[in-house]
KESELO-925787 format. One line per 4 residues: number of its first residue (from 1); their letters; for each residue x, y, z of N, C-alpha, C. Coordinates in steps of 0.05 Angstrom, whole numbers, plus 32768, in hexadecimal, padded with zeros to 4 digits. Layout:
residues N
NUM> a> X,Y,Z,X,Y,Z,X,Y,Z; ...
This chain:
residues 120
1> xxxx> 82A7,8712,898E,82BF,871F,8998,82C4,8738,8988; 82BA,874A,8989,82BD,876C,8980,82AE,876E,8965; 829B,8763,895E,828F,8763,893D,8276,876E,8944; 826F,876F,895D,825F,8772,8958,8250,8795,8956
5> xxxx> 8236,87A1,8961,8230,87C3,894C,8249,87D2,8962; 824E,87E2,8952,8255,87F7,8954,8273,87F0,895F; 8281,87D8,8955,829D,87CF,8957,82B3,87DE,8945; 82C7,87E6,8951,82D0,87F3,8937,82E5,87E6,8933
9> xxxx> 82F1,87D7,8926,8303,87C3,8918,8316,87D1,8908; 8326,87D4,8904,832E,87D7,88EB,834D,87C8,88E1; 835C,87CE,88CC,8377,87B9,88C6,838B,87C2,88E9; 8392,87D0,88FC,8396,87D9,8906,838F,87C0,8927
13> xxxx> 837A,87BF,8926,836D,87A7,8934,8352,8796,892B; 835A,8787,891F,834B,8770,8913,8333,8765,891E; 833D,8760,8940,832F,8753,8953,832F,875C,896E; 8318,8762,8979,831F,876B,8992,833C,875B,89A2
17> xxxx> 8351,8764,89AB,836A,8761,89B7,8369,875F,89D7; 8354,8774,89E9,8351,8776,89F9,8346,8758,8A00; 8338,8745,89F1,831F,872D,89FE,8340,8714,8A06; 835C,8722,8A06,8368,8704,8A02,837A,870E,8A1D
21> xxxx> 838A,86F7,8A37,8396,8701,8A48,83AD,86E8,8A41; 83C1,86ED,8A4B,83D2,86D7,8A4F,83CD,86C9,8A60; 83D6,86A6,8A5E,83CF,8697,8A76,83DF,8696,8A87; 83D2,8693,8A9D,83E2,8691,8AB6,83F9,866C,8AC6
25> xxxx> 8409,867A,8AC2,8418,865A,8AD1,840A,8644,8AE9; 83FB,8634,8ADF,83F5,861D,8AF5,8409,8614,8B02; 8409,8610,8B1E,8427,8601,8B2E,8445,861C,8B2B; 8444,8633,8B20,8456,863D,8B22,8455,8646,8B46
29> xxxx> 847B,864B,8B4A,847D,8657,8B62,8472,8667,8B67; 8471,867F,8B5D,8467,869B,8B5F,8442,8699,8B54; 8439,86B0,8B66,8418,86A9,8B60,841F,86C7,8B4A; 840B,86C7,8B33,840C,86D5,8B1C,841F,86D8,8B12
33> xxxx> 8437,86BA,8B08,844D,86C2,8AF6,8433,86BA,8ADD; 843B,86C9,8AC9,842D,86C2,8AAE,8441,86BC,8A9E; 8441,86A3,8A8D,8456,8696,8A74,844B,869D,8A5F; 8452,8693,8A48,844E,8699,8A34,8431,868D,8A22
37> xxxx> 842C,869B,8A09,8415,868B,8A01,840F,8672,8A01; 83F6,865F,8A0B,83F0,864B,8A06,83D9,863D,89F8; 83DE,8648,89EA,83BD,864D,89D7,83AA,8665,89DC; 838B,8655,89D4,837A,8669,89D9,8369,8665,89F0
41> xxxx> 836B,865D,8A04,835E,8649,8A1A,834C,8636,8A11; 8326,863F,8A0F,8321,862B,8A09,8307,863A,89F3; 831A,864C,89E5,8304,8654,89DB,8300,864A,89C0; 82E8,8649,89AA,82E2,8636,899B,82F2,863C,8984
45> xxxx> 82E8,861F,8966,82F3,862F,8951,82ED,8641,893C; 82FE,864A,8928,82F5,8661,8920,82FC,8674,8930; 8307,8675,8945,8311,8692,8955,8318,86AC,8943; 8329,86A5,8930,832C,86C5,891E,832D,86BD,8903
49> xxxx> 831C,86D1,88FD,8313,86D0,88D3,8323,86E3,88D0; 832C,86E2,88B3,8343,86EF,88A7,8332,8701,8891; 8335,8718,8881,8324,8726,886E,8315,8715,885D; 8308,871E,884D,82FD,870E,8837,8310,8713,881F
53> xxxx> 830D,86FE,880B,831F,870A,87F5,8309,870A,87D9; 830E,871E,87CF,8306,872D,87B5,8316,872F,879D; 8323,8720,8793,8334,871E,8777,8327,871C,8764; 8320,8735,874F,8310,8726,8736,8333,872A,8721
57> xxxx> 832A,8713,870F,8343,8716,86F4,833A,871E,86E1; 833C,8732,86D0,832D,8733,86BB,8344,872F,86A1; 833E,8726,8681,8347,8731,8672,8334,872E,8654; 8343,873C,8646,8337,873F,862A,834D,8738,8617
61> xxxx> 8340,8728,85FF,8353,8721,85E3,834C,8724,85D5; 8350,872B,85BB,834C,872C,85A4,8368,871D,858D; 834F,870A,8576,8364,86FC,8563,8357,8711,8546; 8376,8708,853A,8372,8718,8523,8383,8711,8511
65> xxxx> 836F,86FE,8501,8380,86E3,84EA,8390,8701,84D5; 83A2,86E3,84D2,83BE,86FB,84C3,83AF,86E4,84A3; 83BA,86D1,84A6,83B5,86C2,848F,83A8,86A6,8495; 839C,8692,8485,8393,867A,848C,83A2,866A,8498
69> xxxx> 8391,8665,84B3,839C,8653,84C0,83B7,8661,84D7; 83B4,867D,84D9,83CA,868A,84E8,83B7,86A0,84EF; 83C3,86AB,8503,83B1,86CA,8515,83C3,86CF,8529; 83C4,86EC,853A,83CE,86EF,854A,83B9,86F4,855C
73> xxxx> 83C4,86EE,8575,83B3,86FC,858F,83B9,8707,85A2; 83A9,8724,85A0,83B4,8738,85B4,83A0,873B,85CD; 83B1,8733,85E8,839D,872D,8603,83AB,8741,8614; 839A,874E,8623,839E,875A,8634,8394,8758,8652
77> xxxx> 839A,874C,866E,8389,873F,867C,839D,874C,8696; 8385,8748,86AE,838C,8763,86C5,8382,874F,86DA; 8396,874B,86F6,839D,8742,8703,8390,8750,871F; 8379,8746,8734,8375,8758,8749,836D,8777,8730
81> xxxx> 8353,8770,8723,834E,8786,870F,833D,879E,8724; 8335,8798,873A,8325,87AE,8746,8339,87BB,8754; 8350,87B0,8758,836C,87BA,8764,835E,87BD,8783; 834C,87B1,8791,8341,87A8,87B0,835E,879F,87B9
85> xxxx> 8367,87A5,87D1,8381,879A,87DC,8378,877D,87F0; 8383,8767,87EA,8379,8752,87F4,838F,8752,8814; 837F,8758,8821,838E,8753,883B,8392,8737,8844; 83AC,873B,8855,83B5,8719,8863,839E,871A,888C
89> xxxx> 83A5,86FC,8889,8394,86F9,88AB,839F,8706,88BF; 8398,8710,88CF,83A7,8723,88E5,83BA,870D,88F4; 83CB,871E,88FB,83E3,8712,8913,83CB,86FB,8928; 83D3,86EB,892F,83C5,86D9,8942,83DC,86D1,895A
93> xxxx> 83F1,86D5,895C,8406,86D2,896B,83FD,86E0,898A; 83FA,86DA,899C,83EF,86F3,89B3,840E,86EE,89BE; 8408,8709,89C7,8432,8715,89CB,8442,871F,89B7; 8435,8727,899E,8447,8736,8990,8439,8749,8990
97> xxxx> 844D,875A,8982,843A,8785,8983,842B,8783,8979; 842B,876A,8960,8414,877D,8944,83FD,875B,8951; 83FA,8752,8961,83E4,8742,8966,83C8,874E,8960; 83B8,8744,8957,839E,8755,894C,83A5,8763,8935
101> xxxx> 83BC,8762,8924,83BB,877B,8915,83C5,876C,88EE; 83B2,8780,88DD,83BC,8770,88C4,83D0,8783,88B5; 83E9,8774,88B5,83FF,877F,88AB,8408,877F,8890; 83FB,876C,8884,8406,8769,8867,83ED,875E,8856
105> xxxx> 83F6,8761,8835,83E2,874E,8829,83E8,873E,8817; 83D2,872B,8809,83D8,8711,8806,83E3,8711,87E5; 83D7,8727,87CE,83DD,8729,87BA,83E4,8743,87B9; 83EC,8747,879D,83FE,875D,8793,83E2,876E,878B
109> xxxx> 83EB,878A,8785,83D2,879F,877F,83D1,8790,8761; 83C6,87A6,8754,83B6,879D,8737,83D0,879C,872E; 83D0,8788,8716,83E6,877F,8705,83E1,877D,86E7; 83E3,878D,86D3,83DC,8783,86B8,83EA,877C,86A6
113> xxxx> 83EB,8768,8699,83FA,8759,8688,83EA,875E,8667; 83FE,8766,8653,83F5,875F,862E,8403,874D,861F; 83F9,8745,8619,8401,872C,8604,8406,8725,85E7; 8412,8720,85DA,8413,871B,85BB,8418,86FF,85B0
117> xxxx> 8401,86F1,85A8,840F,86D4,85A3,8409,86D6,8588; 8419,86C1,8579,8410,86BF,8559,8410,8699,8561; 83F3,869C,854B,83E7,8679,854A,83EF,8675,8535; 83F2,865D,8533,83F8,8658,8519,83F4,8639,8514
């Protein structure tokens, strides 16, 4: 469903949008009233993958004895260190605007935190 060469995807449309129709009312009065979503008919699972995620954490410490049996340690350590934006799974709702589309993401950009502990 749209992955395949020369598909062009992007956060914008996730998944081809065009492959989905609304279902049509069985037993309604009117011939082509269409209701609302009822799933996905009968198509299999796995229907939509969401990005991959890429989080590395990194940090670094260093101790540095004050006197026996005591040291301090200074760490410095980085959160989402490649600062890669981890995107969320696209809208899957069919009937809203942003259906097919990825609107938000799942973690915060890079985050770095320093530290000072004393051991003792």
């Amino acid at each position: 469903m749209g992955r395949g060469p020369g598909a062009r995807l992007n956060l914008a449309r996730w998944f081809d949008t065009s492959a989905f129709i609304r279902s049509k009312c069985n037993g309604c009065p009117a011939e082509g009233v269409f209701i609302g979503p009822l799933g996905y008919g009968n198509s299999g699972v796995a229907l939509f993958d969401a990005p991959a995620q890429k989080n590395w954490t990194f940090a670094l410490f260093k101790d540095f004895r004050v006197k026996e049996g005591h040291r301090v340690q200074f760490r410095w350590e980085s959160f989402n260190f490649t600062n890669t934006p981890q995107f969320s799974a696209p809208d899957r709702n069919f009937g809203n605007a942003t259906f097919g589309r990825i609107t938000s993401t799942l973690t915060n950009n890079r985050e770095m935190q320093f530290g000072l502990k004393y051991i003792f």
